[in-house]
DRENPA-3360 file (N, C-alpha, C; in nm, 2 decimals, always signed):
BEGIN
1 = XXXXXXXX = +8.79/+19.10/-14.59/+8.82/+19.07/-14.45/+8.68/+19.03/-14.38 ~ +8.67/+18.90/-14.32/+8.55/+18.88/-14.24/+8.53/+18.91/-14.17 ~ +8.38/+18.95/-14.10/+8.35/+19.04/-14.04/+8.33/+18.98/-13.88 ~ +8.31/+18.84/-13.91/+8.36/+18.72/-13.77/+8.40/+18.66/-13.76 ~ +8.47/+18.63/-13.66/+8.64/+18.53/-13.68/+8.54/+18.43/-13.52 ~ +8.54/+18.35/-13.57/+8.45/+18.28/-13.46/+8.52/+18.14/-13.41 ~ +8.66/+18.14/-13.45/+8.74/+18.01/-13.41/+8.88/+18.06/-13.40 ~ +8.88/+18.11/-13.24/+9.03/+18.16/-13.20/+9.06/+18.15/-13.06;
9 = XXXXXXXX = +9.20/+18.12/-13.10/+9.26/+18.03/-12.96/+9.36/+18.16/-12.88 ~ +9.35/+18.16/-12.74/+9.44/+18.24/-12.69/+9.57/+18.17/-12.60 ~ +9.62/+18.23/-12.51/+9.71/+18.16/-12.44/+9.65/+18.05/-12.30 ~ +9.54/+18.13/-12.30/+9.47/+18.07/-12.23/+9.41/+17.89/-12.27 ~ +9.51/+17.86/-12.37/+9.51/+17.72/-12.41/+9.60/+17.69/-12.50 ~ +9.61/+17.71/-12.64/+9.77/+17.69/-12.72/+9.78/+17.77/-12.82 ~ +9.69/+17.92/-12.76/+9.73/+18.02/-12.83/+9.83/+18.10/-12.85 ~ +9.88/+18.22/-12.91/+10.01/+18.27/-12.87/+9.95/+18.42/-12.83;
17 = XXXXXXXX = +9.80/+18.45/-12.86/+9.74/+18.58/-12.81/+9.69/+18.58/-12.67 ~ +9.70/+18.66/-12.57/+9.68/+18.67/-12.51/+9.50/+18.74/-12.45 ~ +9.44/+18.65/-12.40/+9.26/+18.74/-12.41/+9.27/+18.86/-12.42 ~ +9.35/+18.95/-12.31/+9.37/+19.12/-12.31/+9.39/+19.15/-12.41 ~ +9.52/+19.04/-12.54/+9.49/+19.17/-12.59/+9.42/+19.18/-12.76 ~ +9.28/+19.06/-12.74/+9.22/+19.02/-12.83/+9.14/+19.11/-12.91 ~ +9.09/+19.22/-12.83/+9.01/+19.32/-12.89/+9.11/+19.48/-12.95 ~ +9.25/+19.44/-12.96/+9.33/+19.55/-13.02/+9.34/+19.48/-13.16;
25 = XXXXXXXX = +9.37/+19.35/-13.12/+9.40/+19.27/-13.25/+9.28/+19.29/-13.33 ~ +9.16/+19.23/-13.34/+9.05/+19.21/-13.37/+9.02/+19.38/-13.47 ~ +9.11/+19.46/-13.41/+9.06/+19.57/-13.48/+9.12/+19.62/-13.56 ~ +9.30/+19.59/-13.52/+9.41/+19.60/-13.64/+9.37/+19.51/-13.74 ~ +9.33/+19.41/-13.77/+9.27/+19.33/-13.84/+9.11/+19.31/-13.89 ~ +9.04/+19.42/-13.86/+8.91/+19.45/-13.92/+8.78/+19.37/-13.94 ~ +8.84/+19.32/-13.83/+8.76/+19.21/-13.75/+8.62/+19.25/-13.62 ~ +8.50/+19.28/-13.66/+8.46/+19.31/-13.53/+8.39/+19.20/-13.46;
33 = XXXXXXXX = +8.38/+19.10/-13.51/+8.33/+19.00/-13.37/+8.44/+18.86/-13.35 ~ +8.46/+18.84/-13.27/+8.57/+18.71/-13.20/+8.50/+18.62/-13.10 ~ +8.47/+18.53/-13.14/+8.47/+18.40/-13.05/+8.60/+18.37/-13.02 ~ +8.64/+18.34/-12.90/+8.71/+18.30/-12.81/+8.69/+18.14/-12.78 ~ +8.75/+18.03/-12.85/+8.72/+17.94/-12.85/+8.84/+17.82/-12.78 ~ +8.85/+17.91/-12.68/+8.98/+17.81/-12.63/+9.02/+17.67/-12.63 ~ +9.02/+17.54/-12.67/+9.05/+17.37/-12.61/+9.00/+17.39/-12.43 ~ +8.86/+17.29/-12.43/+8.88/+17.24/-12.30/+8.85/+17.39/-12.19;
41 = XXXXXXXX = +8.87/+17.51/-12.23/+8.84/+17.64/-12.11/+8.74/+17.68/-12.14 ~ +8.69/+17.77/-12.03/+8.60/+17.84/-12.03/+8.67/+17.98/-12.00 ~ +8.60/+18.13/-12.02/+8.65/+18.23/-11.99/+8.62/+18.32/-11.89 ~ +8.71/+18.39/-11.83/+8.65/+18.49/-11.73/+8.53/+18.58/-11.80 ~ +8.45/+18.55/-11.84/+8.35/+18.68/-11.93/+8.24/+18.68/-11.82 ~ +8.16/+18.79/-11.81/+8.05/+18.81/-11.74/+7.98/+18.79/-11.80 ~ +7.93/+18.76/-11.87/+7.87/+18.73/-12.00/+7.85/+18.60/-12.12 ~ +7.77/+18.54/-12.20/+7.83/+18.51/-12.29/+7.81/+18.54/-12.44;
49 = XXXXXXXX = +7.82/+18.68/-12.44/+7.87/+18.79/-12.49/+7.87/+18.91/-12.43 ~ +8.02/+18.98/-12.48/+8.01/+19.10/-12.42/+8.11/+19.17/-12.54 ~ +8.13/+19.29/-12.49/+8.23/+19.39/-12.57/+8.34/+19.48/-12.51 ~ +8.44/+19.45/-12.56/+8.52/+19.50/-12.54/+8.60/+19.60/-12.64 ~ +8.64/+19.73/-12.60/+8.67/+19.84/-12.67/+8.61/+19.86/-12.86 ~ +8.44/+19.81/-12.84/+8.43/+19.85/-12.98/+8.46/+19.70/-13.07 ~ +8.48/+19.60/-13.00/+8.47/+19.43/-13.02/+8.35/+19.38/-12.92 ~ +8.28/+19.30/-13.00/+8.21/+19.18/-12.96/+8.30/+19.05/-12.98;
57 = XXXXXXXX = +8.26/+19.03/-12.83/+8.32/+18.88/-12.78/+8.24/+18.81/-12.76 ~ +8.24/+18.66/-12.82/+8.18/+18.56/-12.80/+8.24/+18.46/-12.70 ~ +8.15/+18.41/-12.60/+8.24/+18.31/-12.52/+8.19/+18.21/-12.54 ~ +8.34/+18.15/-12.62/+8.26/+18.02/-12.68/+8.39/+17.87/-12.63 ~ +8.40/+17.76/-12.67/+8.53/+17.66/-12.65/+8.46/+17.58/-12.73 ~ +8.63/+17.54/-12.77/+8.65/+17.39/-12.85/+8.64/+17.27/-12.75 ~ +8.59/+17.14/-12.77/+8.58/+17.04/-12.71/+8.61/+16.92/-12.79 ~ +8.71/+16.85/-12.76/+8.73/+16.71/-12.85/+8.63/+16.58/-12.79;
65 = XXXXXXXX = +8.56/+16.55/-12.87/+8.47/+16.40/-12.83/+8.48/+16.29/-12.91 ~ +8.49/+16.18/-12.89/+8.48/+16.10/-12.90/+8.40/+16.00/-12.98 ~ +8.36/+15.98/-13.13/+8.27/+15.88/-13.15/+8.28/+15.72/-13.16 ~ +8.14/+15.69/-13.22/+8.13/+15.54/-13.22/+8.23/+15.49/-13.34 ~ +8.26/+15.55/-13.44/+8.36/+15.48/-13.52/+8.49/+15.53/-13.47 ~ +8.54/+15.54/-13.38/+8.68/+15.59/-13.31/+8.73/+15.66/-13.36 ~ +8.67/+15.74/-13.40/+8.76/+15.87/-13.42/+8.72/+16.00/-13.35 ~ +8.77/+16.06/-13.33/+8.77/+16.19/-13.26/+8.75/+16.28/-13.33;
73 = XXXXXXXX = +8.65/+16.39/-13.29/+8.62/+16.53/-13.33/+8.63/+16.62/-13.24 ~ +8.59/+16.74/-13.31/+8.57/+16.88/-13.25/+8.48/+16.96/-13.24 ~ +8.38/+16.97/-13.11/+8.26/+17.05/-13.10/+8.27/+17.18/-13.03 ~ +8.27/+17.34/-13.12/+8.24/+17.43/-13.12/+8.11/+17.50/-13.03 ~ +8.13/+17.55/-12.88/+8.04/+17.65/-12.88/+8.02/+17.73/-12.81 ~ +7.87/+17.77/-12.87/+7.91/+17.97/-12.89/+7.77/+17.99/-12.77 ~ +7.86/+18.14/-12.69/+7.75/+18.18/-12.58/+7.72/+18.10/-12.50 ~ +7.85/+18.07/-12.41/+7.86/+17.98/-12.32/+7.82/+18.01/-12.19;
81 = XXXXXXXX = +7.74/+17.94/-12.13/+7.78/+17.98/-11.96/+7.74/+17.79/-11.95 ~ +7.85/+17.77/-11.87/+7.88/+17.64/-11.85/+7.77/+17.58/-11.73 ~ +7.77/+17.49/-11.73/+7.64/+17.41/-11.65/+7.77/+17.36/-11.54 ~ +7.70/+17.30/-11.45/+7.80/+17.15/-11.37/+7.85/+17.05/-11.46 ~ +7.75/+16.99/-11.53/+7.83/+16.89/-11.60/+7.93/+16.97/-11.69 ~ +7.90/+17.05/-11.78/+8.02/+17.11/-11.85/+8.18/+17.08/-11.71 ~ +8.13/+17.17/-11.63/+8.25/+17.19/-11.55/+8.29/+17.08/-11.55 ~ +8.22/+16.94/-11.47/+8.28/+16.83/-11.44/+8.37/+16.78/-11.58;
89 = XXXXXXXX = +8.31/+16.76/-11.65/+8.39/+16.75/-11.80/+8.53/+16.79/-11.81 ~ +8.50/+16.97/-11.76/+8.65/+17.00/-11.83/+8.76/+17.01/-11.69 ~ +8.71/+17.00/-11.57/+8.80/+16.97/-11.49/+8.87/+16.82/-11.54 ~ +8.79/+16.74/-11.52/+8.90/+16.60/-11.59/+8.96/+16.59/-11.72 ~ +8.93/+16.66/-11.78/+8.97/+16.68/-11.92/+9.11/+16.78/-11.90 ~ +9.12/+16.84/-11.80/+9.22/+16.95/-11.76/+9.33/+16.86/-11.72 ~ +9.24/+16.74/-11.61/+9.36/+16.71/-11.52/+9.47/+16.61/-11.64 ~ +9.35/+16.56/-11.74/+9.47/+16.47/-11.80/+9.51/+16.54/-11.90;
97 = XXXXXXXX = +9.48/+16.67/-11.95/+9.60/+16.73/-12.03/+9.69/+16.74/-11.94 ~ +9.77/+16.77/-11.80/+9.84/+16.81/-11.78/+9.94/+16.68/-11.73 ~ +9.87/+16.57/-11.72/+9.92/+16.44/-11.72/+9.99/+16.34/-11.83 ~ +9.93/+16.39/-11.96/+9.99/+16.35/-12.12/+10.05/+16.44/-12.16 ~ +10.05/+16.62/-12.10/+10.15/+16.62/-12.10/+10.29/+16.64/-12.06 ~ +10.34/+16.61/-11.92/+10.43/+16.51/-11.87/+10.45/+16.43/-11.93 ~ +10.38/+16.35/-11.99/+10.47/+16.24/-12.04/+10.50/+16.24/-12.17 ~ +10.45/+16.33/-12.28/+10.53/+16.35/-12.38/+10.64/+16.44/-12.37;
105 = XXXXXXXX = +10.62/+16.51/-12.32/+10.73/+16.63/-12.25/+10.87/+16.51/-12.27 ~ +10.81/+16.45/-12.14/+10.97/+16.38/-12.07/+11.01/+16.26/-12.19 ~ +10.90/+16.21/-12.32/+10.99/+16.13/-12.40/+11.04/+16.25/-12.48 ~ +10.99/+16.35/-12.53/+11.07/+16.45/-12.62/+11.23/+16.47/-12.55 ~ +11.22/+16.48/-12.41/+11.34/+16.55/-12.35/+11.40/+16.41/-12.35 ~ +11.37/+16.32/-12.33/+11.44/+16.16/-12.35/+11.47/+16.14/-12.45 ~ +11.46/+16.14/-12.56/+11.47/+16.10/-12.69/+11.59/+16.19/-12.75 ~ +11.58/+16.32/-12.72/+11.63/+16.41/-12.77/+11.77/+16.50/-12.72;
113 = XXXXXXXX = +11.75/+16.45/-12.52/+11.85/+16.49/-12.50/+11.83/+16.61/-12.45 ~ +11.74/+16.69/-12.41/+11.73/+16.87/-12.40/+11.62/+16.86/-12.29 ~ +11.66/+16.97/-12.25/+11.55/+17.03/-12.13/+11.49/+17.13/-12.20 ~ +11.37/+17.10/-12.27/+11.27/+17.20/-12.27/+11.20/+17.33/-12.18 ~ +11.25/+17.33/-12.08/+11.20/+17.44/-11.99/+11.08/+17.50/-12.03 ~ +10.98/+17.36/-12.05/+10.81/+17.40/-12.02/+10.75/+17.42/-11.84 ~ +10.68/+17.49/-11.92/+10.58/+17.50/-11.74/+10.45/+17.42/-11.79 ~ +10.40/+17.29/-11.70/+10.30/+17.25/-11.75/+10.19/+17.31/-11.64;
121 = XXXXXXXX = +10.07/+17.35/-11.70/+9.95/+17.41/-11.64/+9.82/+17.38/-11.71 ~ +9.69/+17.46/-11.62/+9.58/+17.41/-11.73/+9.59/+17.51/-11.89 ~ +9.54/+17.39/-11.99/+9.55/+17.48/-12.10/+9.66/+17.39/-12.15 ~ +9.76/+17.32/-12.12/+9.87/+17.28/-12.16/+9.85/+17.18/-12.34 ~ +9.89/+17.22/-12.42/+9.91/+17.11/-12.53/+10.01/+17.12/-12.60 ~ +9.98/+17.02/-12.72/+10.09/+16.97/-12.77/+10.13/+17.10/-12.83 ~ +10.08/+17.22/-12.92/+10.19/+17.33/-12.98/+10.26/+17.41/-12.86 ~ +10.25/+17.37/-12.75/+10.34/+17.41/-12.64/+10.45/+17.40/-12.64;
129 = XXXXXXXX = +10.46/+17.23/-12.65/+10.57/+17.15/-12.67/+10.63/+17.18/-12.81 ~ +10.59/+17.19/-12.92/+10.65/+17.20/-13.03/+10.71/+17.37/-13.04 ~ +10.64/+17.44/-12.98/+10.68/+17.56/-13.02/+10.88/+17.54/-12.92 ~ +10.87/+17.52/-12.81/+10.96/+17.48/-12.76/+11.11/+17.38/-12.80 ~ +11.01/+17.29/-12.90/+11.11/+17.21/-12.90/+11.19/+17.36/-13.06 ~ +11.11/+17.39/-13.08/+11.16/+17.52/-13.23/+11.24/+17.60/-13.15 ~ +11.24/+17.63/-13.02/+11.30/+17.75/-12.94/+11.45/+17.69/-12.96 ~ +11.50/+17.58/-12.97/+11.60/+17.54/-12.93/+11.66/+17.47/-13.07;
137 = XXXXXXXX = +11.78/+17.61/-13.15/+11.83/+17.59/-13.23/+11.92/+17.47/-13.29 ~ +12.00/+17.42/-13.18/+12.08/+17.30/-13.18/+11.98/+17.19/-13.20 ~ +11.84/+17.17/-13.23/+11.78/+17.05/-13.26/+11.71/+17.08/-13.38 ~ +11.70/+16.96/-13.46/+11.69/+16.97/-13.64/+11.55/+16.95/-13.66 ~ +11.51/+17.02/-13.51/+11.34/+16.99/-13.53/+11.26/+17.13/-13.55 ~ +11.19/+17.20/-13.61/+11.13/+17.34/-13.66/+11.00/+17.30/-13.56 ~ +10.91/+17.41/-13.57/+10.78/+17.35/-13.48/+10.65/+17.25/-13.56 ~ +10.65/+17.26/-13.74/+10.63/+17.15/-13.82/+10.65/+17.02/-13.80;
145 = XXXXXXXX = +10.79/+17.00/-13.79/+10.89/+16.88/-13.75/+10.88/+16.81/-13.67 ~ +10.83/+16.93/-13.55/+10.80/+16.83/-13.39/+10.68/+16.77/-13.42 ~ +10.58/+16.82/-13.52/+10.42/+16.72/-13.49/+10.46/+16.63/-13.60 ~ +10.52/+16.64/-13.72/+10.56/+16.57/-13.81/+10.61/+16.42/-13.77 ~ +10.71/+16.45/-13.66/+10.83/+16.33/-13.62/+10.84/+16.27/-13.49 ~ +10.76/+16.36/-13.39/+10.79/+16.35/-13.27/+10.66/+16.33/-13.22 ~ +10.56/+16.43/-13.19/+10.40/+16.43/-13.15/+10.33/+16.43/-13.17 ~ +10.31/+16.40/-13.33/+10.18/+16.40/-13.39/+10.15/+16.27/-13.36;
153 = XXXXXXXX = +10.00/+16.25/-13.43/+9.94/+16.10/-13.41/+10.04/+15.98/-13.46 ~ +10.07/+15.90/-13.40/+10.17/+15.76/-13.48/+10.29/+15.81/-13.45 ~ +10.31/+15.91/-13.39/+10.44/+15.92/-13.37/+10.52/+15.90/-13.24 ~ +10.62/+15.86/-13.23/+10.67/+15.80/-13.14/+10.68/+15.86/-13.00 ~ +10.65/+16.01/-12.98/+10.64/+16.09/-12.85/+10.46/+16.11/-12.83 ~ +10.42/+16.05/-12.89/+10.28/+16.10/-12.94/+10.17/+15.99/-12.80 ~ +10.10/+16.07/-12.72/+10.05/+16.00/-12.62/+9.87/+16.05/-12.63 ~ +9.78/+15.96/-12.61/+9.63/+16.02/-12.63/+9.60/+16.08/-12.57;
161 = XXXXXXXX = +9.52/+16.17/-12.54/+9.42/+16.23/-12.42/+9.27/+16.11/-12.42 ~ +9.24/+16.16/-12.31/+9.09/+16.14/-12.25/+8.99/+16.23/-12.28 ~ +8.86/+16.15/-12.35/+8.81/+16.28/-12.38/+8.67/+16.22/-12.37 ~ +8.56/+16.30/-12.39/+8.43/+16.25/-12.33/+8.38/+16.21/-12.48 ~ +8.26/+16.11/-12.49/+8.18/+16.09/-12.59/+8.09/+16.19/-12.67 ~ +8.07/+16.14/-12.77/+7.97/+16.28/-12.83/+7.90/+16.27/-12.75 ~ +7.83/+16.20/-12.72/+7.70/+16.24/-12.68/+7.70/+16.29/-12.54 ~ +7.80/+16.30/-12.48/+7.78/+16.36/-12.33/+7.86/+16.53/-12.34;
169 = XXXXXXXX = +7.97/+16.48/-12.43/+8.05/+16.64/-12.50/+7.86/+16.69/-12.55 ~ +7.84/+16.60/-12.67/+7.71/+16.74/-12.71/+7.62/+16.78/-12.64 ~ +7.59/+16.64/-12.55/+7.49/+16.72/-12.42/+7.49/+16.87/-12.36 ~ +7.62/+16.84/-12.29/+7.68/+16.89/-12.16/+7.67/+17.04/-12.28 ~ +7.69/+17.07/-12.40/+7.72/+17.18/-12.47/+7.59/+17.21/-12.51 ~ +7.54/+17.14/-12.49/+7.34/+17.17/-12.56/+7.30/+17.25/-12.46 ~ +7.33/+17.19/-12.36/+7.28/+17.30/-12.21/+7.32/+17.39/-12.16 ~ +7.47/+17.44/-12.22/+7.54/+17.55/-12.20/+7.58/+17.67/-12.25;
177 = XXXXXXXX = +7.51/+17.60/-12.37/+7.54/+17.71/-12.51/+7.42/+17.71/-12.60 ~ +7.46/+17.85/-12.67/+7.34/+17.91/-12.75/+7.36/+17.84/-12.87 ~ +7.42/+17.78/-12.92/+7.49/+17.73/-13.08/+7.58/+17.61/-13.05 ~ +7.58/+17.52/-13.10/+7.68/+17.41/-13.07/+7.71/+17.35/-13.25 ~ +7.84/+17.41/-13.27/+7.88/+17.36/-13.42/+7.96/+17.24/-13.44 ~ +7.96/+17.17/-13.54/+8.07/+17.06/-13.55/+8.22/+17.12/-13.66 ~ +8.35/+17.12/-13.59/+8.41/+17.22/-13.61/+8.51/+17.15/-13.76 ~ +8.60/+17.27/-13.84/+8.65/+17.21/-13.95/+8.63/+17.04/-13.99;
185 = XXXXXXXX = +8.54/+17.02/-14.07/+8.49/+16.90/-14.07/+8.60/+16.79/-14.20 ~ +8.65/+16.88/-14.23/+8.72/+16.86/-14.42/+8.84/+16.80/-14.37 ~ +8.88/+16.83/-14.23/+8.98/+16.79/-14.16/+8.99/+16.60/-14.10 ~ +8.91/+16.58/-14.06/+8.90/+16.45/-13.99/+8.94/+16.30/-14.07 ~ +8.95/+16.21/-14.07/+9.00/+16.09/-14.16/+8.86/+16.09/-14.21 ~ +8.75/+16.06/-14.13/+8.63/+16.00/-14.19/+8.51/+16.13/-14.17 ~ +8.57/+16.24/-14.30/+8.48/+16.36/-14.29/+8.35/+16.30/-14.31 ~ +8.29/+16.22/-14.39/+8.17/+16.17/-14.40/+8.08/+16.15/-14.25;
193 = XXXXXXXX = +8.18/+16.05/-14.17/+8.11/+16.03/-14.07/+8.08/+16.13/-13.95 ~ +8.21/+16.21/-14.00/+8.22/+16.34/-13.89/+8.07/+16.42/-13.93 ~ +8.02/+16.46/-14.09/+7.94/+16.52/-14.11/+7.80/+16.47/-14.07 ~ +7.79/+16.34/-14.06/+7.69/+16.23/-14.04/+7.62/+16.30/-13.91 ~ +7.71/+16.28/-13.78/+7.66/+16.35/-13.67/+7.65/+16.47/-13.64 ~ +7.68/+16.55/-13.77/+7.60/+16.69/-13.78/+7.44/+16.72/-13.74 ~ +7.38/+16.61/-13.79/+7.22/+16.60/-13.76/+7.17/+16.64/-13.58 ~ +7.26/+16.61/-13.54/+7.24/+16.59/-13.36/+7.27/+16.78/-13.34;
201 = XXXXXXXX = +7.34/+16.84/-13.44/+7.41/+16.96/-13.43/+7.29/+17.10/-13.45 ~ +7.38/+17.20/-13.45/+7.29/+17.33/-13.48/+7.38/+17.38/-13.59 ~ +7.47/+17.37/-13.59/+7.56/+17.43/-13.72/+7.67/+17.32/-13.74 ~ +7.74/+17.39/-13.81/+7.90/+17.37/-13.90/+7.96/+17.44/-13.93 ~ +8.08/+17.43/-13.96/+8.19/+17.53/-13.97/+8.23/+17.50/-14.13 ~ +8.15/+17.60/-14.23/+8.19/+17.58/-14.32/+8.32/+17.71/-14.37 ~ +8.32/+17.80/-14.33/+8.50/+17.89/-14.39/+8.53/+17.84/-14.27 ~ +8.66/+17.77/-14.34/+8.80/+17.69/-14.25/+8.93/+17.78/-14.35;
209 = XXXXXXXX = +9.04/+17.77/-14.29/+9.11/+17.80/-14.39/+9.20/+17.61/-14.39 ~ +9.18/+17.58/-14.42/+9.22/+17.44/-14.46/+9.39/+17.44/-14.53 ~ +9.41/+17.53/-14.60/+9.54/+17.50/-14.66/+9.58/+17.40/-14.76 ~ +9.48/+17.39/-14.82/+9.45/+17.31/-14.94/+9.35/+17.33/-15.00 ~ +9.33/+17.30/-15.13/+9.24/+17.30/-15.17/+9.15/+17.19/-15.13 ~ +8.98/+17.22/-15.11/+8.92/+17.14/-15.03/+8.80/+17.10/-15.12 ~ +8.66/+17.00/-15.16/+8.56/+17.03/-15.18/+8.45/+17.05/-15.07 ~ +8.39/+17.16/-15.04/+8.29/+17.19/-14.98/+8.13/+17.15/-15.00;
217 = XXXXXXXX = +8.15/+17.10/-15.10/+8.00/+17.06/-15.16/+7.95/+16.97/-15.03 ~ +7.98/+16.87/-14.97/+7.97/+16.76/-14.87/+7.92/+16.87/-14.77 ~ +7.97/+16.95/-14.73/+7.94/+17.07/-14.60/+7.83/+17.10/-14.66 ~ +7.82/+17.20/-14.75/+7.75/+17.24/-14.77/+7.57/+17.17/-14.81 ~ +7.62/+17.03/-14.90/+7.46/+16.95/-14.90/+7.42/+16.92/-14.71 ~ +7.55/+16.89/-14.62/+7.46/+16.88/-14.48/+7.40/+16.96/-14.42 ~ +7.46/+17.09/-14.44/+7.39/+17.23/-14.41/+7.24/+17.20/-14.48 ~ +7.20/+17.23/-14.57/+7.11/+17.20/-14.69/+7.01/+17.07/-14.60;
225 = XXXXXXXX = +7.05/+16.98/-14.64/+6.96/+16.85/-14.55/+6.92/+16.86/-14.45 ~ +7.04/+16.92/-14.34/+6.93/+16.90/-14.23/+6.91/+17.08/-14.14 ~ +6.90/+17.14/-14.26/+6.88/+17.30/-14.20/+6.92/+17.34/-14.08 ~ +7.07/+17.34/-14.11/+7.20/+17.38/-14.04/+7.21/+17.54/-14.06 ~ +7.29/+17.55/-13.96/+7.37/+17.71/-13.98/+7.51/+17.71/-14.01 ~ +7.56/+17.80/-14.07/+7.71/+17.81/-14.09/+7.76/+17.84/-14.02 ~ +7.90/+17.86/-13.95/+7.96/+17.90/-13.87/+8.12/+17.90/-13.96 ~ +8.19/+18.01/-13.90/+8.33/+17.99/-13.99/+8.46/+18.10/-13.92;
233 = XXXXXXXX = +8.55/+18.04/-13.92/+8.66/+18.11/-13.83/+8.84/+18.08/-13.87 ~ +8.91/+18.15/-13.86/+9.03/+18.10/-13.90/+9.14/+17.97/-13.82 ~ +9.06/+17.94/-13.73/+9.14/+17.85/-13.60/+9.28/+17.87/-13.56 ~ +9.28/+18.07/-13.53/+9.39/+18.10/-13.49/+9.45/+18.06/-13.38 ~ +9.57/+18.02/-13.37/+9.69/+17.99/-13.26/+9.80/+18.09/-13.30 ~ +9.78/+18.20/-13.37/+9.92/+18.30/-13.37/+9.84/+18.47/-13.31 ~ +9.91/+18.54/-13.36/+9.83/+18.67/-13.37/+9.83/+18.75/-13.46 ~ +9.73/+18.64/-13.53/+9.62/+18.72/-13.59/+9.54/+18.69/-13.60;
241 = XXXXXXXX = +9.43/+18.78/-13.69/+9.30/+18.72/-13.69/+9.24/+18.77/-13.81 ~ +9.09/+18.68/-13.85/+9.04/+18.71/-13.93/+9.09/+18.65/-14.07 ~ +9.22/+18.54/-14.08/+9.20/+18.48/-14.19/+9.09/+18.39/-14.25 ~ +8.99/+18.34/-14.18/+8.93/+18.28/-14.29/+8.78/+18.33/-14.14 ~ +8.66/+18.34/-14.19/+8.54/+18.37/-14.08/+8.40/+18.43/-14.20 ~ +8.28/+18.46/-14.09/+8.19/+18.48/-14.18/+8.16/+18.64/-14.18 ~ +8.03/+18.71/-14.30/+8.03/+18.82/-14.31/+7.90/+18.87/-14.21 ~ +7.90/+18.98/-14.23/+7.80/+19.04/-14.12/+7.70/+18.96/-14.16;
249 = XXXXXXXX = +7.60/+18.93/-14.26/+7.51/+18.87/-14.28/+7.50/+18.76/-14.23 ~ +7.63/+18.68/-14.29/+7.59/+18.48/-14.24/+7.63/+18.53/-14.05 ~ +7.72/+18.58/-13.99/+7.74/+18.60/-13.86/+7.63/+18.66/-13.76 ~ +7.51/+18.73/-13.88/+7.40/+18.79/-13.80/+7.31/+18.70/-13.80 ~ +7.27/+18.61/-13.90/+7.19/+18.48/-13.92/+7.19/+18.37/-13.81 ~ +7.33/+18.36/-13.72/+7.34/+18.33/-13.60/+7.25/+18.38/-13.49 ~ +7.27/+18.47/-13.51/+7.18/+18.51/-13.38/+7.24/+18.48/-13.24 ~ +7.36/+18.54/-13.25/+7.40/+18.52/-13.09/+7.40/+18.64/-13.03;
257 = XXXXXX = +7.32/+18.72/-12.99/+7.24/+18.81/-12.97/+7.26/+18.78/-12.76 ~ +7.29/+18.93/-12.70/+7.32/+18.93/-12.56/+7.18/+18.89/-12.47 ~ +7.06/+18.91/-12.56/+6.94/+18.87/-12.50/+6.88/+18.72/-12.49 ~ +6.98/+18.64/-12.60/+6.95/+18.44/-12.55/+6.92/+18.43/-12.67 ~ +6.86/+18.50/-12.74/+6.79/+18.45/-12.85/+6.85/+18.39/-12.94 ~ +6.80/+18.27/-13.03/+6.89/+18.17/-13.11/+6.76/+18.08/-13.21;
% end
């Protein structure tokens, strides 16, 4: 069991855990440190780190940006206290999640015939919608099926978001955070390029649980080249935690330490 699970989502974006009750989990699961890495939020923490009942919390967020070969990534980070520009960022980045999703919403419920009885708010995404569309037995769609057929990328309910550039997402995260990782990298169409702009980075997220067999060699020579740090987390959206994250050692090598230090 890892000893830090440093990529977990709560409800507070399109988790199914709730923040409260992250540090019971964390411990039924033998987990003592949790980054809180919500899409797009920041957290009520006093801190960016603190502890809760015998857990260290990290307050950290996922950010989608934008590169020069069009494709979109994921920048991780840790020991946050948000700047202005962060904010300014994720206020607009809020307003159009809740704008995309309206309008996939209303083609799912168009297409399909059904009132989903979502509530759209900040935090809103697409496993919102899909968990939803699974609530509702009479349709031959599972929550798989809805990103499969319905909202995944190319698919016909499927609508973009707005999202900032790397280089103002990495900015805006350089100034706000102790660690800024580039997140499951093995994931992206063009992992090369994704890893490419690791160099601009402080880490990577090398334990993913991927769900496939994966080669890591590519992660791991960019770690190596440009004397990166690991980072590693299970990118929970259910409840639990601790499937895939790093051990006390690679998690202490961080150094996200309550004193700044990094």
């Amino acid at each position: 069991m890892p000893y830090a699970d440093l990529h977990v989502h709560t409800t507070r974006s399109d988790g199914s855990l709730p923040l409260e009750a992250v540090p019971e989990v964390a411990l039924r699961d033998g987990v003592d440190v949790v980054a809180v890495t919500d899409h797009d939020r920041v957290q009520p923490f006093d801190g960016p780190v603190v502890e809760r009942d015998g857990v260290t919390l990290i307050h950290g967020i996922e950010l989608r940006v934008g590169t020069d070969a069009s494709q979109r990534i994921d920048l991780l980070g840790y020991g946050l206290e948000p700047n202005a520009e962060l904010e300014a960022i994720l206020e607009s980045i809020q307003e159009n999640r809740m704008e995309r999703g309206r309008a996939i919403v209303d083609c799912v419920e168009s297409r399909l015939g059904v009132d989903l009885g979502v509530t759209i708010d900040s935090g809103f995404g697409r496993p919102h919608i899909a968990r939803a569309i699974d609530a509702h037995p009479e349709l031959e769609y599972d929550y798989q099926d809805a990103f499969d057929h319905l909202i995944g990328s190319d698919c016909p309910c499927y609508v973009p978001r707005e999202v900032p550039s790397f280089e103002r997402g990495r900015a805006a995260l350089a100034e706000s955070c102790r660690l800024v990782s580039l997140a499951h990298p093995l994931r992206y169409r063009d992992p090369e390029q994704a890893l490419a702009l690791a160099a601009d980075l402080d880490a990577v997220e090398l334990q993913y649980p991927y769900g496939r067999d994966v080669d890591r060699k590519p992660v791991e020579r960019t770690l190596e080249r440009h004397d990166l740090l690991a980072t590693g987390g299970s990118d929970a959206h259910d409840e639990r935690l601790g499937i895939d994250g790093l051990s006390r050692g690679a998690y202490e090598r961080l150094e996200l330490t309550a004193d700044g230090t990094n």
